[in-house]
C-alpha positions in Angstrom: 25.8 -36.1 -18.8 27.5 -33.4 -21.1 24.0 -31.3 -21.6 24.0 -31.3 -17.6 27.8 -30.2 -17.1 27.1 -27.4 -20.1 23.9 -26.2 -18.4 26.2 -26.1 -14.9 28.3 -24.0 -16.4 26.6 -21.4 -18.5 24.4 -21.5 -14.9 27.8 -20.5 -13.2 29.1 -18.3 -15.7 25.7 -16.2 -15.8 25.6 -16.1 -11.8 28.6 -14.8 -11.9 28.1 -11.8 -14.2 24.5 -11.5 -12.3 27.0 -11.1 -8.7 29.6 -9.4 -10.3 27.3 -5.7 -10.9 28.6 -4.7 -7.3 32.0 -5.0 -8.2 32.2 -2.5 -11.2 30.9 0.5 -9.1 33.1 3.3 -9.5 34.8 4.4 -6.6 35.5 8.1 -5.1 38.4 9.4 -2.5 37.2 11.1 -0.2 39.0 13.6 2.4 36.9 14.2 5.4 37.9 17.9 7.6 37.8 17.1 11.4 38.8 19.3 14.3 41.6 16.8 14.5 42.6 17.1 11.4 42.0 15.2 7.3 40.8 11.8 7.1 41.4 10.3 3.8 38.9 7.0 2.8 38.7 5.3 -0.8 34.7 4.1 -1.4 32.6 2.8 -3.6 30.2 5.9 -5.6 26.4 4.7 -6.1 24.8 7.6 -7.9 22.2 5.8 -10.0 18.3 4.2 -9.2 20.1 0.6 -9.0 22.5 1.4 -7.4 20.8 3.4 -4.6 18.4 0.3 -3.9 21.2 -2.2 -3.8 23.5 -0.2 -1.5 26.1 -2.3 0.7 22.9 -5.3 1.2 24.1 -8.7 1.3 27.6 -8.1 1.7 29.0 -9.4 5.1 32.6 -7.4 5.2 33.3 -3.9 4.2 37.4 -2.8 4.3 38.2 -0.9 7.6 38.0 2.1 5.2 36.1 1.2 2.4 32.2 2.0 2.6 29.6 3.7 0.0 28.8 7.5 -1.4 25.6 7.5 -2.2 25.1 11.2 -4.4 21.9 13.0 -6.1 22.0 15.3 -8.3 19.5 17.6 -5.9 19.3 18.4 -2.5 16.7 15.8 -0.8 15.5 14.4 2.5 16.7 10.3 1.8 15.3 7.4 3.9 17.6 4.2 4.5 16.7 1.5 6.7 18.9 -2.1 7.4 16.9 -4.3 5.4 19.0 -7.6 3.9 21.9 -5.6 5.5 24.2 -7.9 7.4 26.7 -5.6 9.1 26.6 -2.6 11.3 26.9 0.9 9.8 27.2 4.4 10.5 25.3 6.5 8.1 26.5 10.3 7.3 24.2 12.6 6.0 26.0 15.3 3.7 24.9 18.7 2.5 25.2 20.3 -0.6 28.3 22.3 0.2 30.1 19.2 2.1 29.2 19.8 5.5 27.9 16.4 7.6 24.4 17.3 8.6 24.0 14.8 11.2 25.4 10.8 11.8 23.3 7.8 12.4 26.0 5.5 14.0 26.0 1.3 14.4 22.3 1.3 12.4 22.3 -2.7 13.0 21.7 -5.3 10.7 18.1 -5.8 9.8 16.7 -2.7 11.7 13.7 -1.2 9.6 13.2 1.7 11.0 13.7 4.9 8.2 16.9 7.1 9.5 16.8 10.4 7.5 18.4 13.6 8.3 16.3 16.2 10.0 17.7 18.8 6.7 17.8 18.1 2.8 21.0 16.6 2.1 22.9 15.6 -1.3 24.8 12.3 -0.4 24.8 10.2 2.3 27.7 8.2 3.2 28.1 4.6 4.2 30.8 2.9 6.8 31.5 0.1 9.0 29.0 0.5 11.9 31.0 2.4 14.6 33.9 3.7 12.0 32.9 7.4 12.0 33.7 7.6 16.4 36.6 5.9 15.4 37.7 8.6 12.9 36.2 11.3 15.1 33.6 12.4 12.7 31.4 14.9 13.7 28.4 17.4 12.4 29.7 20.5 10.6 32.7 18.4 9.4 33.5 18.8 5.9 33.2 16.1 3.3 34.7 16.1 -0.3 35.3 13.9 -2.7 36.6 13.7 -6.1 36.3 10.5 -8.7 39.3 8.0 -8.4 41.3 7.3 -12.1 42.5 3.9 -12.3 
């Protein structure tokens, strides 16, 4: 009986740490220029392989204005599709100098069809499917972002 409760736990305590890989993403403030003026978000900053491949899958809530930057160091054409995703999202396709390319908006959960920008991009960010209407985000608006100290 004691071997079984000691494998539970070392089981739980190892899923834990396995699950816990998402959390310890760095996270980036972002300020987004729109014709009606700033819009000011706090997000999660994937910049490595991992990272990139794991994205925002499995996760079934996002914040209202929490999403995911996903940055390369070059300028690239990226392809993201829905797979294992489980909510809606609106993908933003950034340029090197901070200026959105073009939006993909509510891609839905599942949907495998490859969405990449029609120009080579740097970052592509992630939000709640139907968040960038919502904010008024448009092409030619201007993205930065800086890395948030604790």
């Amino acid at each position: 009986m004691l071997a079984r409760t000691l494998y539970a736990s070392a089981l739980l305590l190892l899923m834990s740490a396995c699950s816990s890989g998402q959390d310890e993403l760095d996270t980036v403030e972002i300020t987004i220029t729109t014709s009606q003026g700033p819009r000011a978000l706090v997000v999660e900053h994937a910049d490595e392989g991992p990272e990139h491949e794991a994205g925002l899958m499995g996760r079934r809530t996002i914040g209202r204005h929490d999403g995911m930057l996903f940055t390369s160091p070059t300028e690239g054409v990226p392809s993201f599709w829905m797979k294992n995703t489980l909510i809606p999202l609106d993908m933003i396709f950034i340029q090197s100098d901070g200026t959105i390319a073009s939006i993909a908006a509510n891609r839905q959960p599942g949907d495998l069809t490859e969405v990449s920008p029609d120009e080579p991009v740097r970052a592509v960010l992630e939000l709640e499917g139907g968040r960038s209407g919502e904010m008024g985000l448009e092409a030619g608006d201007i993205v930065a972002w800086t890395p948030r100290v604790p």
